[in-house]
VEXMAR-588955 format. One record per residue (C-alpha): residue number from 1; residue in three letters; chain; x, y, z. Coordinates in nm, 4 decimals, padded with zeros to 6 digits, always signed. Example, Ala and Ser with C-alpha at 12.3 -4.5 7.8 and 13.67 -1.06 7.14 Angstrom:
BEGIN
<pt keke="1" tilum="ALA" gunu="A" X="+01.2300" Y="-00.4500" Z="+00.7800"/>
<pt keke="2" tilum="SER" gunu="A" X="+01.3670" Y="-00.1060" Z="+00.7140"/>
//
This chain:
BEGIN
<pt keke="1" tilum="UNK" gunu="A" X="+01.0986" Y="-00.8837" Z="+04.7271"/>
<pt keke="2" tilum="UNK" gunu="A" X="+00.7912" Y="-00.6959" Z="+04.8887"/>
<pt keke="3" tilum="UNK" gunu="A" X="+00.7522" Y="-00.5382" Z="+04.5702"/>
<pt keke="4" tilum="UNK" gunu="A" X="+00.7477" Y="-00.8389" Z="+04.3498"/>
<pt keke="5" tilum="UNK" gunu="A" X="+00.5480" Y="-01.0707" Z="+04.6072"/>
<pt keke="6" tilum="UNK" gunu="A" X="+00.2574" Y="-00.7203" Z="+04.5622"/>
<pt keke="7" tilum="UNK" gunu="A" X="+00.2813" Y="-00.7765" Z="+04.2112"/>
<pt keke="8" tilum="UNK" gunu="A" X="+00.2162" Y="-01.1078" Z="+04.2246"/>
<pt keke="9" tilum="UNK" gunu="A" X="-00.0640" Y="-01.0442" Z="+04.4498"/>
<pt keke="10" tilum="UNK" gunu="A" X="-00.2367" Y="-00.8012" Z="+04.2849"/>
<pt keke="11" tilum="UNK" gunu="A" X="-00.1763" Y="-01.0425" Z="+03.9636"/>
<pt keke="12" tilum="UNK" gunu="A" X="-00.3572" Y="-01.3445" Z="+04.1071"/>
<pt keke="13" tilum="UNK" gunu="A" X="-00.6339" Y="-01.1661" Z="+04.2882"/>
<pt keke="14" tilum="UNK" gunu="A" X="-00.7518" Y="-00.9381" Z="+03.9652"/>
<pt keke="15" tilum="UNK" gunu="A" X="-00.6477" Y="-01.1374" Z="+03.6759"/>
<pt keke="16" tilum="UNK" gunu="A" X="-00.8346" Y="-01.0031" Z="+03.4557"/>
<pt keke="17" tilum="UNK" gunu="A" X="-00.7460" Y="-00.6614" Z="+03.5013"/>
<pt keke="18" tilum="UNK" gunu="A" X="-00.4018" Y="-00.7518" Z="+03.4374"/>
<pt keke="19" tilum="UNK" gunu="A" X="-00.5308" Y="-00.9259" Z="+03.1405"/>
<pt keke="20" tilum="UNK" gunu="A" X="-00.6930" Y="-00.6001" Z="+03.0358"/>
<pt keke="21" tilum="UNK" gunu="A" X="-00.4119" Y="-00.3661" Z="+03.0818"/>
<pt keke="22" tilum="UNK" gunu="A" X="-00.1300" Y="-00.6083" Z="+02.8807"/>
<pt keke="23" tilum="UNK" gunu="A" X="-00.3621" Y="-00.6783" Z="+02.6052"/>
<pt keke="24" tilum="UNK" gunu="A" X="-00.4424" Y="-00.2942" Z="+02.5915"/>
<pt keke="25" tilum="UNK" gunu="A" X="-00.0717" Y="-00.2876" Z="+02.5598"/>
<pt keke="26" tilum="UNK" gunu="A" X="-00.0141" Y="-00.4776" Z="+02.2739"/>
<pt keke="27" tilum="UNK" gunu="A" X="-00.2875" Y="-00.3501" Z="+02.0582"/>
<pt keke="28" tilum="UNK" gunu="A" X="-00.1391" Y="-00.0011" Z="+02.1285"/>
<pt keke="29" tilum="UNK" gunu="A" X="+00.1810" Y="-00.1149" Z="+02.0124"/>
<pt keke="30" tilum="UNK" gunu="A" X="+00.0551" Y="-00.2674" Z="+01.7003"/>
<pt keke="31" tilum="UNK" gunu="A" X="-00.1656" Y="+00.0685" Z="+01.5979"/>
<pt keke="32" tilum="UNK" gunu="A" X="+00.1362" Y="+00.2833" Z="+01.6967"/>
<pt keke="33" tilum="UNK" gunu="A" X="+00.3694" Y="+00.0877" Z="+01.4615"/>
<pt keke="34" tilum="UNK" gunu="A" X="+00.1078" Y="+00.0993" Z="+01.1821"/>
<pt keke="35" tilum="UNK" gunu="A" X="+00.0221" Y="+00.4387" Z="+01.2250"/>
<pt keke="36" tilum="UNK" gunu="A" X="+00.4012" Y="+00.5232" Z="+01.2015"/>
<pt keke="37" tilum="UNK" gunu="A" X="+00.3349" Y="+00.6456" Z="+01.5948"/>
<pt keke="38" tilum="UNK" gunu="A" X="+00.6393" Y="+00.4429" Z="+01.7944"/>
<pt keke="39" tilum="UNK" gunu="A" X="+00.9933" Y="+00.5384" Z="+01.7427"/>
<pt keke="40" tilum="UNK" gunu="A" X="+01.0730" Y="+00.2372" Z="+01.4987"/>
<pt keke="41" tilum="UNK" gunu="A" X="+01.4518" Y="+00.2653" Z="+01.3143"/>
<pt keke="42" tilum="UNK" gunu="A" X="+01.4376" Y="+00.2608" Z="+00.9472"/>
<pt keke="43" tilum="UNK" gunu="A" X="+01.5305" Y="-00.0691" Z="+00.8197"/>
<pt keke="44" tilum="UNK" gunu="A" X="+01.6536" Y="-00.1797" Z="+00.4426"/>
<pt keke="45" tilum="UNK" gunu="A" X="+01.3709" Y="-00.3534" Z="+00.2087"/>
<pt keke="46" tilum="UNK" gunu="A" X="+01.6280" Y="-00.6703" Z="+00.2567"/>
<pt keke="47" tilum="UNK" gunu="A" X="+01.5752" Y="-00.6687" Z="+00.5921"/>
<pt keke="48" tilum="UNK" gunu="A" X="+01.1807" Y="-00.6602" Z="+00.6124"/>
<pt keke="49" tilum="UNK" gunu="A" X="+01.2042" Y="-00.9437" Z="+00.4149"/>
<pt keke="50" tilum="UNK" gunu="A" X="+01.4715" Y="-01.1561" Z="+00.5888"/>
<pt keke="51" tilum="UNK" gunu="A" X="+01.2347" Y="-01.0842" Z="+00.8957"/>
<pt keke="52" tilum="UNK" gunu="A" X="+00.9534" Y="-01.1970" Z="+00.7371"/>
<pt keke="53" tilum="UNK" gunu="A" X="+01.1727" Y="-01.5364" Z="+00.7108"/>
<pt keke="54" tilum="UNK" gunu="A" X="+01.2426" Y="-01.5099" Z="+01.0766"/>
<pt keke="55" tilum="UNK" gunu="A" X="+00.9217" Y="-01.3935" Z="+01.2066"/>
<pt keke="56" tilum="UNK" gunu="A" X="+00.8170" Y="-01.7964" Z="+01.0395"/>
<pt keke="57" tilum="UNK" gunu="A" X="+01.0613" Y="-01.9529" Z="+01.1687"/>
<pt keke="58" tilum="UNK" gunu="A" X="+00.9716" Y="-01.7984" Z="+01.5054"/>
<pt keke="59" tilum="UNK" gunu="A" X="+00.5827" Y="-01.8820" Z="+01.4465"/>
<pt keke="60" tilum="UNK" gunu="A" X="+00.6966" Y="-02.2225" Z="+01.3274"/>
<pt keke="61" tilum="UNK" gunu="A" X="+00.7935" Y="-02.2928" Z="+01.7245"/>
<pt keke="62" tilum="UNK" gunu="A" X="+00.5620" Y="-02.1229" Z="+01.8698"/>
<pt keke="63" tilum="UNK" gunu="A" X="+00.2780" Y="-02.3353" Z="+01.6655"/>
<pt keke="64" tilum="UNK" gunu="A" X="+00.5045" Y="-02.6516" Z="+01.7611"/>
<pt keke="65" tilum="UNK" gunu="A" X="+00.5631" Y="-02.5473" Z="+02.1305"/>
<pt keke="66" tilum="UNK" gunu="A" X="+00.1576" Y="-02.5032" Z="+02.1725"/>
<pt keke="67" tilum="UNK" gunu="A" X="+00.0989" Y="-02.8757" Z="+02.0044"/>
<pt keke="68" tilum="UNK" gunu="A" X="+00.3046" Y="-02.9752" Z="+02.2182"/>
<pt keke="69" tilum="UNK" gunu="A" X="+00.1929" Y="-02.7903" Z="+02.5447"/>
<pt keke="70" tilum="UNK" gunu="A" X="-00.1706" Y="-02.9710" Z="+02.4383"/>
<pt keke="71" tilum="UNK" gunu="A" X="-00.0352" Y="-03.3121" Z="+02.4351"/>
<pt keke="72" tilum="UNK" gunu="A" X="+00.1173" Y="-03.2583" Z="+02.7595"/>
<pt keke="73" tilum="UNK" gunu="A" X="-00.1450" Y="-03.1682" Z="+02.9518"/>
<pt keke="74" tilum="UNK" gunu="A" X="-00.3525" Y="-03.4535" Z="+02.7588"/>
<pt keke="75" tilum="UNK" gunu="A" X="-00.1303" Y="-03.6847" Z="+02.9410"/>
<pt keke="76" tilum="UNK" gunu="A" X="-00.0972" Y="-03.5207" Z="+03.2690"/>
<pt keke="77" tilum="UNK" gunu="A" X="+00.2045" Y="-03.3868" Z="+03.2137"/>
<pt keke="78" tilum="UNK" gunu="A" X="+00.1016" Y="-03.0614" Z="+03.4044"/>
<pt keke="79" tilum="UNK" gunu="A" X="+00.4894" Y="-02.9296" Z="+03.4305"/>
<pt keke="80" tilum="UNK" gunu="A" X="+00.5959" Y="-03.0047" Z="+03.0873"/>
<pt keke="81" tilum="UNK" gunu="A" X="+00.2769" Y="-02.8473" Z="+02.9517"/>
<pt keke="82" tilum="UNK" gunu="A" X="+00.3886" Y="-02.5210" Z="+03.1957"/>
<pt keke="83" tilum="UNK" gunu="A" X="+00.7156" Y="-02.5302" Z="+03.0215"/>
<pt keke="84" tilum="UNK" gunu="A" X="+00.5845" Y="-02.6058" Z="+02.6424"/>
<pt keke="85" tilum="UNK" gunu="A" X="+00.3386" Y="-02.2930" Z="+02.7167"/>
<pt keke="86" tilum="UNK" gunu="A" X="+00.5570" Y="-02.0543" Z="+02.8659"/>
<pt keke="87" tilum="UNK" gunu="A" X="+00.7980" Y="-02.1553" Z="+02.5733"/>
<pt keke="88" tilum="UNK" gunu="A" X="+00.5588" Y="-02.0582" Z="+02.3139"/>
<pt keke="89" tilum="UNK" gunu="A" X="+00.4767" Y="-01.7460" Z="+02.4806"/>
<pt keke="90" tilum="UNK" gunu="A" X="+00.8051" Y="-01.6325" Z="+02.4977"/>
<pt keke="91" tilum="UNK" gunu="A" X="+00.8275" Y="-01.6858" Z="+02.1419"/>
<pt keke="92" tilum="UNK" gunu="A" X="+00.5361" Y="-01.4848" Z="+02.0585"/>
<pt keke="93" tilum="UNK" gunu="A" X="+00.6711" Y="-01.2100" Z="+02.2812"/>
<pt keke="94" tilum="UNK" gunu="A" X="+00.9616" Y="-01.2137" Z="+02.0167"/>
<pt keke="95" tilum="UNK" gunu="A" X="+00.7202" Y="-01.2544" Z="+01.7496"/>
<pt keke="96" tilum="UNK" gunu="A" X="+00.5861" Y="-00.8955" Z="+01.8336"/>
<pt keke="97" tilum="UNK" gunu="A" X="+00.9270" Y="-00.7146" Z="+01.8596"/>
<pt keke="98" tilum="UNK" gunu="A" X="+01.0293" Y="-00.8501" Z="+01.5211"/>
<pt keke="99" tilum="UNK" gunu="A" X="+00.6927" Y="-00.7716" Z="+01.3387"/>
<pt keke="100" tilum="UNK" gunu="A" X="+00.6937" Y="-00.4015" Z="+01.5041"/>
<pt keke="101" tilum="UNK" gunu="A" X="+01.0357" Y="-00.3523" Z="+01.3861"/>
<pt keke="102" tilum="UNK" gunu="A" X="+00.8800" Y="-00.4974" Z="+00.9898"/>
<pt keke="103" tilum="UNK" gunu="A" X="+00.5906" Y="-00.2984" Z="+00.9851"/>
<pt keke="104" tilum="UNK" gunu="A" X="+00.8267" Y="+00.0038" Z="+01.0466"/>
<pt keke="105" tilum="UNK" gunu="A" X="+01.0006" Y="-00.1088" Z="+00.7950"/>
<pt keke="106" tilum="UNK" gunu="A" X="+00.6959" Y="-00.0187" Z="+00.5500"/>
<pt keke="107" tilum="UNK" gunu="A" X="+00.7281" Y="-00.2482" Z="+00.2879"/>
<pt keke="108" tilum="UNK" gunu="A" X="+00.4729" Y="-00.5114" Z="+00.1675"/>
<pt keke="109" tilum="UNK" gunu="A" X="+00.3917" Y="-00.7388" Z="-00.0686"/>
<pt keke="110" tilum="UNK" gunu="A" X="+00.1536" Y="-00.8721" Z="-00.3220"/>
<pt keke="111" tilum="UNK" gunu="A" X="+00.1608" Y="-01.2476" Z="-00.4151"/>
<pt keke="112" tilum="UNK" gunu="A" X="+00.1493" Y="-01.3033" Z="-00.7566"/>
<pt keke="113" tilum="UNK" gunu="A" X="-00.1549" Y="-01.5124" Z="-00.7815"/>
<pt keke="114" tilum="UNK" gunu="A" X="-00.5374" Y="-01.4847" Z="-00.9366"/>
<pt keke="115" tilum="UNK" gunu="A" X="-00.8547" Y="-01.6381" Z="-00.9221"/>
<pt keke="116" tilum="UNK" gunu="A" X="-00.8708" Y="-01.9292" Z="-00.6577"/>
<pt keke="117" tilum="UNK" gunu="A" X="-00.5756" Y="-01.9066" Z="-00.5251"/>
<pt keke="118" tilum="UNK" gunu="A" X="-00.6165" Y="-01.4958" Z="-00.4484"/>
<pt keke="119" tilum="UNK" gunu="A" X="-00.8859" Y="-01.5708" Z="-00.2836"/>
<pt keke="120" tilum="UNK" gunu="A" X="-00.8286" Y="-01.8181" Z="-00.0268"/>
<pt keke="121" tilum="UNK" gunu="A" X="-00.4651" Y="-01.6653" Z="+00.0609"/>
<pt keke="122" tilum="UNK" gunu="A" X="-00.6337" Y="-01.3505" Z="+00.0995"/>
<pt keke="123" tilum="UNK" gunu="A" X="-00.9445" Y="-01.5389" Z="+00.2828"/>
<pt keke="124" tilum="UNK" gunu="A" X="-00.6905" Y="-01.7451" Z="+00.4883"/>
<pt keke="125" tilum="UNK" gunu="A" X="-00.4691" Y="-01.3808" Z="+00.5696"/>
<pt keke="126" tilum="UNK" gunu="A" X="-00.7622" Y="-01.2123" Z="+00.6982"/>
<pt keke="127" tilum="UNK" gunu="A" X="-00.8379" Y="-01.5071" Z="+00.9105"/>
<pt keke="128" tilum="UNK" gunu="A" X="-00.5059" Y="-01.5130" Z="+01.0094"/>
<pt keke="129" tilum="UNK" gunu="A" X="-00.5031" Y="-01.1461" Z="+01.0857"/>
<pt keke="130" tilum="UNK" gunu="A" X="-00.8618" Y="-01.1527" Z="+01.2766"/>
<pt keke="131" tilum="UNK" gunu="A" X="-00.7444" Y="-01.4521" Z="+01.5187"/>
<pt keke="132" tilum="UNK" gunu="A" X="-00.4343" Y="-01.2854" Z="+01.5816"/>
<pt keke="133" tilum="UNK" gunu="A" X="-00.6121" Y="-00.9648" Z="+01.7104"/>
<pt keke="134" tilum="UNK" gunu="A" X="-00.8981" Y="-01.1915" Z="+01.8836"/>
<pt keke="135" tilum="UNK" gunu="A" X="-00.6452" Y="-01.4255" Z="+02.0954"/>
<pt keke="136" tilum="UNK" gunu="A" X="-00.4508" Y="-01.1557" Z="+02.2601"/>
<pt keke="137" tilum="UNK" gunu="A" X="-00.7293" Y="-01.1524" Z="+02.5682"/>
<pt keke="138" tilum="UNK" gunu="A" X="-00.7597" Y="-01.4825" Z="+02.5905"/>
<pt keke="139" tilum="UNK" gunu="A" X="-00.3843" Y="-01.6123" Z="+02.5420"/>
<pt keke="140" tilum="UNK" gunu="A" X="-00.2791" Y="-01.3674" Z="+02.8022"/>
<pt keke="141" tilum="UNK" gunu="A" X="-00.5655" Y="-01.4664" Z="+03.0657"/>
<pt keke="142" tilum="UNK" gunu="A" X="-00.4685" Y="-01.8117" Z="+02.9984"/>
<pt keke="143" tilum="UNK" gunu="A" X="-00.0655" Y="-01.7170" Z="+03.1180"/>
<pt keke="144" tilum="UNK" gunu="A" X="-00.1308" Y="-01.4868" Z="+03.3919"/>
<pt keke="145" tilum="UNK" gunu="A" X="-00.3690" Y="-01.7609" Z="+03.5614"/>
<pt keke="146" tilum="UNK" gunu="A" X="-00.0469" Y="-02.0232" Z="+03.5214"/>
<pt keke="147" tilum="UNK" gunu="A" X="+00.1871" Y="-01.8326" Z="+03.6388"/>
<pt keke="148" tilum="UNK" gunu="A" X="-00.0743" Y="-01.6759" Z="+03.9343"/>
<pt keke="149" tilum="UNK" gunu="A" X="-00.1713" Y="-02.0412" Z="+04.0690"/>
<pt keke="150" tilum="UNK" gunu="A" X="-00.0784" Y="-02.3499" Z="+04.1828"/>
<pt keke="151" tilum="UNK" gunu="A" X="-00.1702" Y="-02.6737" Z="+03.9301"/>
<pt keke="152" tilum="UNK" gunu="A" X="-00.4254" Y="-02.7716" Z="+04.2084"/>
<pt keke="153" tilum="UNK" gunu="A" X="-00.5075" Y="-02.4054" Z="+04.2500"/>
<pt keke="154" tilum="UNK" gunu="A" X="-00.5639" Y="-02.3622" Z="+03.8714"/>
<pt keke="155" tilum="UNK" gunu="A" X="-00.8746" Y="-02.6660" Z="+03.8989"/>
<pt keke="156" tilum="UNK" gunu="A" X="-01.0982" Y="-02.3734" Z="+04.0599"/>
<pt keke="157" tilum="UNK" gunu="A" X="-01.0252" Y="-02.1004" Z="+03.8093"/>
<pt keke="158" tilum="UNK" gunu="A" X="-01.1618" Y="-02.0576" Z="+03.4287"/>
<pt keke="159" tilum="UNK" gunu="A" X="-00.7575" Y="-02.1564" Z="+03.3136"/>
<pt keke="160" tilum="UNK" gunu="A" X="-00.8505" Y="-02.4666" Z="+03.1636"/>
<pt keke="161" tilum="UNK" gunu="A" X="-01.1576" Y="-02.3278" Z="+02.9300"/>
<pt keke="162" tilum="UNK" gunu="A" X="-00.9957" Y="-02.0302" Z="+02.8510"/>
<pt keke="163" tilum="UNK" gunu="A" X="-00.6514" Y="-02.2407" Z="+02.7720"/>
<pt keke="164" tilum="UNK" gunu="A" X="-00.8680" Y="-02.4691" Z="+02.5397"/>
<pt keke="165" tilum="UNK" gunu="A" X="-00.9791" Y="-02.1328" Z="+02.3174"/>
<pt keke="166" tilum="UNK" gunu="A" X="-00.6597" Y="-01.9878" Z="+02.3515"/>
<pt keke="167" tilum="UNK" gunu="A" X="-00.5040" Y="-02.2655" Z="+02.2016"/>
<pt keke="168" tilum="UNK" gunu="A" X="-00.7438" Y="-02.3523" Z="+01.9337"/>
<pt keke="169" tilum="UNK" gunu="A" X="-00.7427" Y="-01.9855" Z="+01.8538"/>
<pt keke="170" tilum="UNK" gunu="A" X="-00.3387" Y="-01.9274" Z="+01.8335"/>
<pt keke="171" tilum="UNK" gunu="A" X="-00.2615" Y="-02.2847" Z="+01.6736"/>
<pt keke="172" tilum="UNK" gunu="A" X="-00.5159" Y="-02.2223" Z="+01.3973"/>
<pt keke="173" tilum="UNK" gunu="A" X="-00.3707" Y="-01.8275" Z="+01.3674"/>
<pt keke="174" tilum="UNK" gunu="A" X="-00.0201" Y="-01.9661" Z="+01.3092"/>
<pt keke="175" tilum="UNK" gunu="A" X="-00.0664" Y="-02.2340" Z="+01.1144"/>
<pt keke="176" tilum="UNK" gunu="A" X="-00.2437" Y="-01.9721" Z="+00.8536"/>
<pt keke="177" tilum="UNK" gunu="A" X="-00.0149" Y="-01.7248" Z="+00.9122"/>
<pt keke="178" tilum="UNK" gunu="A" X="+00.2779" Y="-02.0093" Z="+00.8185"/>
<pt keke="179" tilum="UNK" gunu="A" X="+00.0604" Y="-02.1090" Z="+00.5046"/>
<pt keke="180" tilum="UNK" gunu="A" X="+00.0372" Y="-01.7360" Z="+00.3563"/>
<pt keke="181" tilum="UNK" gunu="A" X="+00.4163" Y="-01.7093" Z="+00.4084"/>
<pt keke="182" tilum="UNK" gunu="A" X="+00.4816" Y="-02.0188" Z="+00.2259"/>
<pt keke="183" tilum="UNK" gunu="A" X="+00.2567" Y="-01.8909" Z="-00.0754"/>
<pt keke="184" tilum="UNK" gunu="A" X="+00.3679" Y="-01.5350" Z="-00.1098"/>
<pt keke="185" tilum="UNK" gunu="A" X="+00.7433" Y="-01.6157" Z="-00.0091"/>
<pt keke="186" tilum="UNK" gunu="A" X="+00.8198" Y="-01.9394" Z="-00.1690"/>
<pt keke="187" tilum="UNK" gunu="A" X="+00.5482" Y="-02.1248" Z="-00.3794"/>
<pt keke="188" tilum="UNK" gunu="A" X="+00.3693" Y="-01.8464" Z="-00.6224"/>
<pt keke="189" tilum="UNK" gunu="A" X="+00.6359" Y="-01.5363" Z="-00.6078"/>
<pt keke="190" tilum="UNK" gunu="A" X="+00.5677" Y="-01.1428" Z="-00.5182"/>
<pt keke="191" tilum="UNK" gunu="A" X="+00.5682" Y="-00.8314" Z="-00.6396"/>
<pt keke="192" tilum="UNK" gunu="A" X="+00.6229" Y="-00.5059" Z="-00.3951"/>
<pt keke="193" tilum="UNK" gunu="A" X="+00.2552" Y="-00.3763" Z="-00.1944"/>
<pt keke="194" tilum="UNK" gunu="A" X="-00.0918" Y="-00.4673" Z="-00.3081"/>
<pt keke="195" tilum="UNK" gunu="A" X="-00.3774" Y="-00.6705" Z="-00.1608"/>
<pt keke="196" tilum="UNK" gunu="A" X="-00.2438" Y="-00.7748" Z="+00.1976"/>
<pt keke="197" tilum="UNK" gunu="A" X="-00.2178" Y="-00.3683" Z="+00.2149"/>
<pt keke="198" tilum="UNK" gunu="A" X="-00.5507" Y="-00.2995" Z="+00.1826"/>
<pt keke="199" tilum="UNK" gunu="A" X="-00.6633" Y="-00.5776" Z="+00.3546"/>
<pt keke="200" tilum="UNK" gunu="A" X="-00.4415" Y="-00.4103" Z="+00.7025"/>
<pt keke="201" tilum="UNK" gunu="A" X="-00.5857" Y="-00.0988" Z="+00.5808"/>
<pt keke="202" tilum="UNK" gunu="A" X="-00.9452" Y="-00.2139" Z="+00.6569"/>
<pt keke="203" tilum="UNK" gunu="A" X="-00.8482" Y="-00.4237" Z="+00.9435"/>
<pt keke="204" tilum="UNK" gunu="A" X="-00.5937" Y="-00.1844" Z="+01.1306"/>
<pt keke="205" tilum="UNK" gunu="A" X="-00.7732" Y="+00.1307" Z="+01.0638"/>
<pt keke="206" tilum="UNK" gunu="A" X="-00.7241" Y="+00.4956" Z="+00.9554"/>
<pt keke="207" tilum="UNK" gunu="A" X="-00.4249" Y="+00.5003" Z="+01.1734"/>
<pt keke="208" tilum="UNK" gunu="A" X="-00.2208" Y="+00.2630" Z="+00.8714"/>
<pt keke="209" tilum="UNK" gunu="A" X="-00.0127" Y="+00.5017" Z="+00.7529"/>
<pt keke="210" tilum="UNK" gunu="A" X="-00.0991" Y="+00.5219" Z="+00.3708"/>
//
C-alpha cells in the first residue's frame, strides 16, 4: 500500500515526467520491433494478416470508445467519460501488443491501386502513421492527469486542453488507419511488400530492418 500510494504520488505531483518516461517507452518498443531488436516469436504470413483484421477491429473500439468519451463529457457525464476513456486506452494498450507481435511478423503489403487512389491511401497512411507517433505524449498526459486527480481537481490542471488534442489527434489517427485497412484489405486487393514499406522505412528510420 505505501508503495502504491508513492507511486501515485510521485504520479500526480510530476506528471509530466511520467508522461515522458511511458511515452519514451513505447517509442522504444516500436523501434525495437522494427529494428528486429525485441524478442518477438516468429509468426505464420496467415497470422500477420488475421492480426491485421484484429488490430481493426480493436481500433474500430477504440475510435468508438473515444466518440463516445467526447460526448460524455459534452454532457457532463464526467464518470462515464472516465470510463469511455480508460476503455479506449486499454484498447490501445492491446493495440500495441498485437501490432509488435505483426511487425515481427515481417510481412507487408502493397495495395493494388494507381494514380489517385495510390496517392491518397498512401497520403492518408502517412498521416495515419505521423499522428500515431505525435499523440503518444499527449494521449498519455491526458490519462495520467485522470487517473492522478479528482474531477474538481482536474479544473486546475492542463487535462482538459490537452484531452481536446489528444482526442482530435487519436480519433482522426484511427479513423485513417481504419480507412487504409479497408482499401488494402477489402476494397482494391494486395500483393506481398511495396509502398507502405518504404513509407515505414522513411518514417521509422535506419533501424527498419530491410
Amino acid at each position: 500500500m505505501a508503495v502504491t500510494d508513492h507511486l501515485r504520488t510521485s504520479a500526480r505531483s510530476r506528471p509530466a515526467a511520467l508522461t515522458a518516461v511511458v511515452s519514451i517507452v513505447g517509442y522504444a518498443l516500436v523501434f525495437g520491433a522494427f529494428g528486429d531488436l525485441l524478442p518477438l516469436p516468429d509468426i505464420s504470413n496467415q497470422a500477420v494478416i488475421l492480426l491485421s483484421d484484429a488490430i481493426a477491429v480493436v481500433n474500430a473500439g477504440a475510435l468508438t470508445a473515444i466518440l463516445v468519451g467526447v460526448y460524455f463529457i459534452k454532457s457532463g457525464q464526467v464518470q462515464r467519460h472516465r470510463a469511455a476513456m480508460l476503455t479506449a486506452f486499454t484498447l490501445i494498450l492491446a493495440f500495441l501488443v498485437m501490432y509488435l507481435v505483426k511487425v515481427g511478423g515481417g510481412f507487408e503489403k502493397e495495395i493494388l491501386a494507381g494514380g489517385a487512389v495510390w496517392t491518397a491511401y498512401i497520403v492518408m497512411l502517412a498521416i495515419h502513421i505521423l499522428l500515431s507517433a505525435i499523440s503518444v505524449p499527449v494521449v498519455v498526459h491526458a490519462v495520467v492527469l485522470g487517473l492522478t486527480h479528482t474531477p474538481a481537481e482536474l479544473r486546475e490542471t492542463a487535462h482538459a486542453r490537452v484531452g481536446r488534442i489528444a482526442a482530435a489527434a487519436w480519433s482522426l489517427s484511427l479513423f485513417l488507419g481504419l480507412v487504409t485497412y479497408v482499401m488494402l484489405n477489402h476494397v482494391y486487393g494486395w500483393v506481398p511488400r511495396g509502398g507502405e514499406a518504404a513509407l515505414l522505412l522513411v518514417l521509422a528510420g535506419p533501424l527498419r530492418r530491410q
